[in-house]
C-alpha positions in Angstrom: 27.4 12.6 31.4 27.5 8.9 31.2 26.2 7.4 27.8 24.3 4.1 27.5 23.6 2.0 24.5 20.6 -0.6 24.5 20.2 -3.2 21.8 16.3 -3.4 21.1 15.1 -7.0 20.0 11.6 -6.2 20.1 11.7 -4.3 16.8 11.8 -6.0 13.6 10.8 -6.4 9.9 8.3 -8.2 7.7 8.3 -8.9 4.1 5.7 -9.2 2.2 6.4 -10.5 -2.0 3.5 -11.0 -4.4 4.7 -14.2 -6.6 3.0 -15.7 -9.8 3.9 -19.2 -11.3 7.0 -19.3 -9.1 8.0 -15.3 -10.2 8.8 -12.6 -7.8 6.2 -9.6 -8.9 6.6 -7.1 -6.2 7.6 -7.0 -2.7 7.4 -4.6 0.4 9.1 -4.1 4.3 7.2 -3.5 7.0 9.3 -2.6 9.9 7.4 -2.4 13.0 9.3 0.2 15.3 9.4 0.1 19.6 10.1 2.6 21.3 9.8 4.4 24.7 7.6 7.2 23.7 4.4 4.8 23.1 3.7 1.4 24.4 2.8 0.2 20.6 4.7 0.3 18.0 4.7 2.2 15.0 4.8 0.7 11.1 7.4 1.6 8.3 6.8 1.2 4.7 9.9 0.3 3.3 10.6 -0.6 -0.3 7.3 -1.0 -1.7 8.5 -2.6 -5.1 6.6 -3.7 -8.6 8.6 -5.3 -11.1 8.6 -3.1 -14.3 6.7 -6.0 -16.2 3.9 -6.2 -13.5 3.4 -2.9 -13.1 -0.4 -0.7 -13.8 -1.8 -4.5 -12.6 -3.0 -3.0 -9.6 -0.2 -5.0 -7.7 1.2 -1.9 -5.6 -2.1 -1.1 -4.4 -2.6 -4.6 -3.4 1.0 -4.5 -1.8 0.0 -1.4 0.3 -3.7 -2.5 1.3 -1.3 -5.6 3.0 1.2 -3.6 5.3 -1.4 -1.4 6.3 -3.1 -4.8 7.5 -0.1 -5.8 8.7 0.6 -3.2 10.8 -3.5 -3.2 12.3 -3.1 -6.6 13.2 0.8 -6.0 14.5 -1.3 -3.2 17.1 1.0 0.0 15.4 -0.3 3.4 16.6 1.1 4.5 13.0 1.8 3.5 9.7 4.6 6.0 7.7 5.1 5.9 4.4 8.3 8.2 2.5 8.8 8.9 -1.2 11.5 11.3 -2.9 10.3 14.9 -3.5 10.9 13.5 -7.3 8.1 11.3 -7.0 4.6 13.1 -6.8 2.7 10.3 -8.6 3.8 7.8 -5.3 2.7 11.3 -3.1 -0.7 10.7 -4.6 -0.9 7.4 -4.6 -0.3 7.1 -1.2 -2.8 9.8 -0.3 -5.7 7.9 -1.9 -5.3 5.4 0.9 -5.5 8.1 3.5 -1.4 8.7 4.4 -1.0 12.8 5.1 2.0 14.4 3.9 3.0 15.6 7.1 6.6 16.9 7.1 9.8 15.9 5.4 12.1 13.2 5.3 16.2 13.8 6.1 18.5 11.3 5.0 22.4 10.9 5.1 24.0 8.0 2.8 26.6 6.5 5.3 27.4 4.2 2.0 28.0 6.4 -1.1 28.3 3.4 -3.4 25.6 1.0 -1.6 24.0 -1.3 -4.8 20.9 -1.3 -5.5 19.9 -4.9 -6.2 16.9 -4.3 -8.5 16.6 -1.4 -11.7 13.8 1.4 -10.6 
């Protein structure tokens, strides 16, 4: 068996922050996603963020309604979304914009003490 590695440059990631009077409110990732399976790409919500001060504005929904956009006008056959099984109110909110909870999400920490840069 021979194995090959291939370093994709056709994938990549696009941020989208919500700022008021030179503040930071919120931010979001969209990572749009090649691969060999489709010929488009697929979407991945990544770190949809409100500021605890901004929050219940409405700004998250505004934040979502964006990369959903995004990912239409980037041509992605999907859009995913993931939330900890801790989180139902995100579960819901992400159903009202029509995202199906369609499986489950597995995930390894490779760095056990990796920082979080923001309070949650």
């Amino acid at each position: 068996m021979e194995i090959k590695k291939e370093i994709k440059k056709d994938s990549f990631a696009v941020k989208i922050s919500l700022e008021e009077a030179g503040k930071i409110m919120g931010w979001a990732y969209l990572c749009i996603i090649f691969q060999d399976r489709h010929k488009e790409p697929y979407g991945l919500m990544e770190n949809v963020y409100i500021e605890p001060e901004y929050r219940s504005r409405g700004l998250g929904k505004e934040l979502v309604k964006l990369l959903i956009a995004e990912a239409k006008e980037r041509g992605c056959y999907k859009i995913i979304g993931t939330s900890k099984h801790s989180k139902p109110e995100v579960h819901t909110f992400y159903e009202k914009f029509g995202f199906k909870n369609i499986g489950a999400e597995f995930r390894m920490d490779l760095i056990q003490d990796s920082k979080v840069m923001t309070k949650d």
